[in-house]
N, C-alpha and C positions, 0 to 999 in steps of 0.2 A: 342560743339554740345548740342544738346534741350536733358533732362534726358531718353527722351522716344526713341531719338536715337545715346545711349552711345554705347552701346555694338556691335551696327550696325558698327558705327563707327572705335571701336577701337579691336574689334576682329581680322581682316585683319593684321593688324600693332603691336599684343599684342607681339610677340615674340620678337621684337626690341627693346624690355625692359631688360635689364638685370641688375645683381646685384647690376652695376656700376653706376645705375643710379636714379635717384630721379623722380619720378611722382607725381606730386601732383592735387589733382581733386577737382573743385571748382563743380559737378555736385550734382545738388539738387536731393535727395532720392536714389543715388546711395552708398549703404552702403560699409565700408570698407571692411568690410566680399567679398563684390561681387568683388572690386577690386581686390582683396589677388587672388583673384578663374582664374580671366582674365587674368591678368597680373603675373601669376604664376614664372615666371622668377624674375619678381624685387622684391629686398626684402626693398628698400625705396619707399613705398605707403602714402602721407598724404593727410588726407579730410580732406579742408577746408571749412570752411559757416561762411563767411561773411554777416554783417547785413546792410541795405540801408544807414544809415548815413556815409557810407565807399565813398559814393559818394561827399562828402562834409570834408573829411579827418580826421569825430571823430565819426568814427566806432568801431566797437570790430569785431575781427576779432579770431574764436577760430578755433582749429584746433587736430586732433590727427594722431596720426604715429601706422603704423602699425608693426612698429618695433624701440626701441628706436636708436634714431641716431643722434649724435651730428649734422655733416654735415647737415640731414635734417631738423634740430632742425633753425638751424642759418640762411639757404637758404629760410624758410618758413619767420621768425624772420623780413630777409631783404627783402624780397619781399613785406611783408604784413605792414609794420611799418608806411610807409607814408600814409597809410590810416585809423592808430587810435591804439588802444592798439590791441595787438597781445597776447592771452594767449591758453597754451596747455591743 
C-alpha cells in the first residue's frame, strides 16, 4: 500500500498479528513507533528502507527491529541479501 494509505489498510487485519509472528514494513514515513501502536499484538516489527540501486542488486538495504530478535534478524538478512549489503 502507498504511505498515505497504510493504516487504512492495515487497521482491519492488525489483530492477526501476534507474537508469533514477523512483519516487516518497507512503507516510506511510516515510523516504527506507529507500527509498535497498530500492530500492538506483534512484538517482531522491522522497518526496512531500501535505496534504488536495490533495483540493479548493489543496494544498501538498512533496516531496524523493534525488538531485538535473532529469528527477525536472519529472515530480514535473507530476504534482503540478493539485493546488495543488508545492515541493521
Amino acid at each position: 500500500t502507498k504511505p498515505q494509505d497504510f493504516f487504512e489498510a492495515v487497521e482491519p487485519i492488525a489483530t492477526s498479528f501476534g507474537p508469533e509472528h514477523t512483519v516487516i514494513s518497507l512503507a516510506a514515513g511510516i515510523q516504527l513507533m506507529s507500527l509498535k501502536k497498530i500492530l500492538f499484538e506483534c512484538e517482531n516489527i522491522v522497518r526496512v528502507m531500501p535505496n534504488v540501486p536495490v533495483k540493479v542488486k548493489a543496494g544498501m538495504v538498512g533496516y531496524i527491529m523493534a525488538k531485538d530478535s535473532v529469528t527477525s534478524s536472519r529472515i530480514v538478512e535473507a530476504l534482503f541479501k540478493p539485493l546488495g549489503k543488508v545492515i541493521e
